[in-house]
Steps between C-alpha positions, in 0.01 A plus 500: 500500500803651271252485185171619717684814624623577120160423413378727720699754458478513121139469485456761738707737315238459182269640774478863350512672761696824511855408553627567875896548419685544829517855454074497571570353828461646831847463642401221761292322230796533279753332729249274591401406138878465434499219721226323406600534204894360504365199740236445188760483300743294705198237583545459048827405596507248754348115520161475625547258761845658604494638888571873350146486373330509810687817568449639198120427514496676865721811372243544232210522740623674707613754260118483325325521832735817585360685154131394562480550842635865338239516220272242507314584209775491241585157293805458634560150320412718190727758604781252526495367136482868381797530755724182389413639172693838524793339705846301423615210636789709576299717729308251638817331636597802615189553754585135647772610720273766660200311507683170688581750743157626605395150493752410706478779769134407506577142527734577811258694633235211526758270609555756818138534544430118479790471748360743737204251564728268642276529827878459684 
C-alpha cells in the first residue's frame, strides 16, 4: 500500500496538469485537501496491515468524498499529487492535529447517533 500510494502520487504529479498549490484552493477545498493530503502522507508511513491503516484509509475517503461531493468534476487524485508535490512533511504533520480532530468529532458524532437507535 506504502509503495502504491507513492506510486500514485508521483505518477500523478507527471500528470501535467496546471499545478493547484494551496493558495488555488477554495478555502474549504483547501482545508479539506490538507487533510487528505497529511493522512496520504501518514498512510507512507505506517505498516499496511497495522490497525491505523484502516483509519487512515477511512480519513482519506472521507476527506476525497468531501472535495468531490464539492466539485465533482475536478481530478482530485490528480490534484493531490500536484498537492503533496508543493507541500513539506513538516506541514503535512502539522495538519494532523487538526484533521484527527474533525475526524474525531465526526466519529463521536456517529457513535451518538448509532447509540440513539438503541430502541430503549
Amino acid at each position: 500500500m506504502k509503495t502504491m500510494m507513492i506510486a500514485t502520487a508521483f505518477a500523478l504529479s507527471l500528470a501535467g496538469a496546471a499545478p493547484a498549490a494551496a493558495q488555488d484552493l477554495e478555502p474549504q477545498n483547501k482545508a479539506d485537501m490538507q487533510c487528505f493530503a497529511a493522512l496520504s502522507w501518514l498512510g507512507g508511513q505506517v505498516a499496511e496491515d497495522s490497525p491505523e491503516m484502516a483509519g487512515l484509509t477511512g480519513g482519506m475517503m472521507y476527506y476525497l468524498g468531501r472535495l468531490e461531493g464539492r466539485s465533482p468534476n475536478t481530478d482530485w487524485l490528480r490534484q493531490l499529487g500536484i498537492y503533496l508535490d508543493s507541500v513539506t512533511e513538516a506541514e503535512l504533520g502539522s495538519d494532523l492535529e487538526r484533521c484527527g480532530n474533525e475526524l474525531s468529532v465526526k466519529g463521536a458524532a456517529l457513535v451518538a447517533w448509532g447509540d440513539s437507535l438503541g430502541g430503549e
